[in-house]
Structure formats: structure tokens, C-alpha cells
N, C-alpha and C positions, 0 to 999 in steps of 0.2 A: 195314178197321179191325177189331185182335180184339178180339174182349170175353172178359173173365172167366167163367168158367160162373155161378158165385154172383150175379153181374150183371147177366145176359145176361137175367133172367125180368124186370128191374125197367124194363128201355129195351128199350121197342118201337115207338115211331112214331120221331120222329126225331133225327137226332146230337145236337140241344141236351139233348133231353131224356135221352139216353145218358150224354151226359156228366152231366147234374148228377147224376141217380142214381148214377150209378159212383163222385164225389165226395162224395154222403151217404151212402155208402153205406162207402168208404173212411175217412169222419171217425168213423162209427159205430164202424168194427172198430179203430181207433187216434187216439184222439185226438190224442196225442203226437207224430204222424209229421209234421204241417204245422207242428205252435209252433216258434220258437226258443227254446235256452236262455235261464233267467234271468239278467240282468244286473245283480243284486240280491241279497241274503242277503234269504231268506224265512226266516229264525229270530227268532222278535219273543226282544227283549230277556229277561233272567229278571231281572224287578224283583219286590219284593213291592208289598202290597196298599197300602202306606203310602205307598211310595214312587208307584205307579199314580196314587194319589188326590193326591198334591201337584203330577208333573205334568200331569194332565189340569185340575186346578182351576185350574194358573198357562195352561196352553193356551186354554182357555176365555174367562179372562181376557183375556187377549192378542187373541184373536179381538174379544170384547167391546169392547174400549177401541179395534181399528181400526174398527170398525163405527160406534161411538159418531162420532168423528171423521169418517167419511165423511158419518155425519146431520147434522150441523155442516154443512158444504160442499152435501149432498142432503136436504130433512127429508124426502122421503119414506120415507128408511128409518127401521125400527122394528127395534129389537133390544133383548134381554131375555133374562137370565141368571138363572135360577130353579132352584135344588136339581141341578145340574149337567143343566140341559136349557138349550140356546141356540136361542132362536126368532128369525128372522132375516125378515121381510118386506122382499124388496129389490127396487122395480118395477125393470122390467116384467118380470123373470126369473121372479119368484114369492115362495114362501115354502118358507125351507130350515127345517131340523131339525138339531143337534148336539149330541149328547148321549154320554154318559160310560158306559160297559157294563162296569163292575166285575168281574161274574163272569169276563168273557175275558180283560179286563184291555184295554179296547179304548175307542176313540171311533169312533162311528156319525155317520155326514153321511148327509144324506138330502135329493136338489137334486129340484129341477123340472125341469132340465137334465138330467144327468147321472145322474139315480137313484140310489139308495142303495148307500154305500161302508161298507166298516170299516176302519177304520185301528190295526193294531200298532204298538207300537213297537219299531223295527227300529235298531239303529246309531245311535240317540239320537234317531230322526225318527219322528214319524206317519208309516206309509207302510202304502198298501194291498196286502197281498200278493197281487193278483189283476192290478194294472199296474204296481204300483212306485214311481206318484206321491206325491208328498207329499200331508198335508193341505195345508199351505201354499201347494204348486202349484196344486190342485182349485180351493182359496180365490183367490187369484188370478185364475186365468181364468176362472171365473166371474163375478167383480169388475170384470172389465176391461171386459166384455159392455155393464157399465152404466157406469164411467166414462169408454170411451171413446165412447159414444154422446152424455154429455151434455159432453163436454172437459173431465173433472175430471183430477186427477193421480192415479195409480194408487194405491191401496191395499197397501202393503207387506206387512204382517202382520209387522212386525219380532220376532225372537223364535222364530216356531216351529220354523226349520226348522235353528238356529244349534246346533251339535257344543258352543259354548262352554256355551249355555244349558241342556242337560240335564245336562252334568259340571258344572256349576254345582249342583244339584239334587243328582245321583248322590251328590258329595262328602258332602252330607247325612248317611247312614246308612253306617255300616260293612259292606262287605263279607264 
């Protein structure tokens, strides 16, 4: 087996440990070379600051009123919509965070699960420019965690993820 010369100092006992070094070692010198292209526009929207804040407040909202509904169906969730922060206690997952970040023009989640996202708005959708998911995807399968454990019916989130519901919005202010 050859090795690389620049390699060759980092694997010396045996081929496992060759190998991984040779692969930290190649991730190091090009991170680029193992990804696939995106399958996504990473360019978040060009809204302004007005339009950011009508819909991250109607998003929020939306979030809120499914959450409400599932405490309906589950009381032990707790949810709570304060000055564009959403606190979310949802057993046994945890307690999420969702909250509204103006200056990027963004919304922050922040799981027990899945650790802290930021979501642009991209093509009319919260989407994380780091996997592509929607908020509404993230939301969902986290949701699902807990209503398929106790046979409730799933959690929609109607609204966040719909093309009709931001040019709903967009229409708003003149371009």
C-alpha cells in the first residue's frame, strides 16, 4: 500500500489507523472534495426589515397556535410566545427555543435533539443553509418523536412551508 509522503509521518502502527489519518488528514487539506453539490439555492431572500418582521411574527404565530393544539390533545406541553422569543417545553424531548434574529434577518431553533439551527429565508421557506431543511421539516420531526410515541395525530404546522403564504405577505409592500 503507498502512502503519501505528507501522510506517511501521521500512520505508523496500523492500516486502520493509516487510513483514518490519511482521511483527516485529506478532509483537512480540502473540505470540498467529499460534499456533494447543493441541491438548494443558498441565497436567502432580499426582503427588508419590515417585511422580515411580518413574516417571522406570522411564522411564530403559526408555530404557536400548532403547539397550542397539540396541548389540547397532550397538556403536558407548555408553550409561550413573548417579544418574538418561543419557549416550547415538549416532554420527553426537552425544551426548544425559537426565536427571531432581526439583525440577519433570520430565525434561530435551538432543540434538545438536534442543536441549534438558523433558518434564512430562501425561495419563500425558512430553510437552513447548512442542510436545506425547512423549519417546518425540523418542526415536524421532532413533533413526531412525541406524537407517535403517545398515538396522537401528527402535528402539521400548516402554513410555514406554503410558496402561497409568503406571496401572500410579499404582495404586501411594493417592490
Amino acid at each position: 500500500m503507498k502512502v503519501f509522503a505528507p501522510f506517511a509521518r501521521q500512520a505508523f502502527n496500523t492500516r486502520s489507523l493509516l487510513l483514518r489519518s490519511t482521511t483527516s488528514a485529506l478532509y483537512q487539506r480540502s473540505p470540498m472534495r467529499f460534499t456533494q453539490p447543493c441541491a438548494y439555492s443558498t441565497k436567502p431572500d432580499n426582503i427588508s426589515t419590515e417585511q422580515y418582521h411580518k413574516l417571522s411574527d406570522e411564522t411564530l404565530e403559526i408555530i404557536l397556535d400548532s403547539y397550542e393544539k397539540l396541548g389540547e390533545r397532550y397538556p403536558a406541553v407548555d408553550v409561550e410566545l413573548s417579544q418574538g422569543v418561543l419557549s416550547l417545553d415538549l416532554p420527553p424531548n426537552g425544551s426548544y427555543v425559537i426565536n427571531k434574529q432581526p439583525a440577519n434577518k433570520q430565525i434561530w431553533f435551538s432543540s434538545p435533539l438536534s442543536g441549534p439551527k438558523r433558518f434564512d429565508l430562501v425561495n419563500g421557506k425558512w430553510t437552513s443553509l447548512r442542510d436545506g431543511l425547512s423549519l417546518g421539516d425540523d418542526l415536524r420531526t421532532e413533533t413526531k418523536i412525541v406524537t407517535d410515541s403517545l398515538n396522537l395525530e401528527p402535528v402539521l404546522f400548516e402554513g410555514i412551508d406554503d410558496d402561497a403564504w409568503f406571496h401572500e405577505f410579499r404582495s404586501l409592500w411594493p417592490q
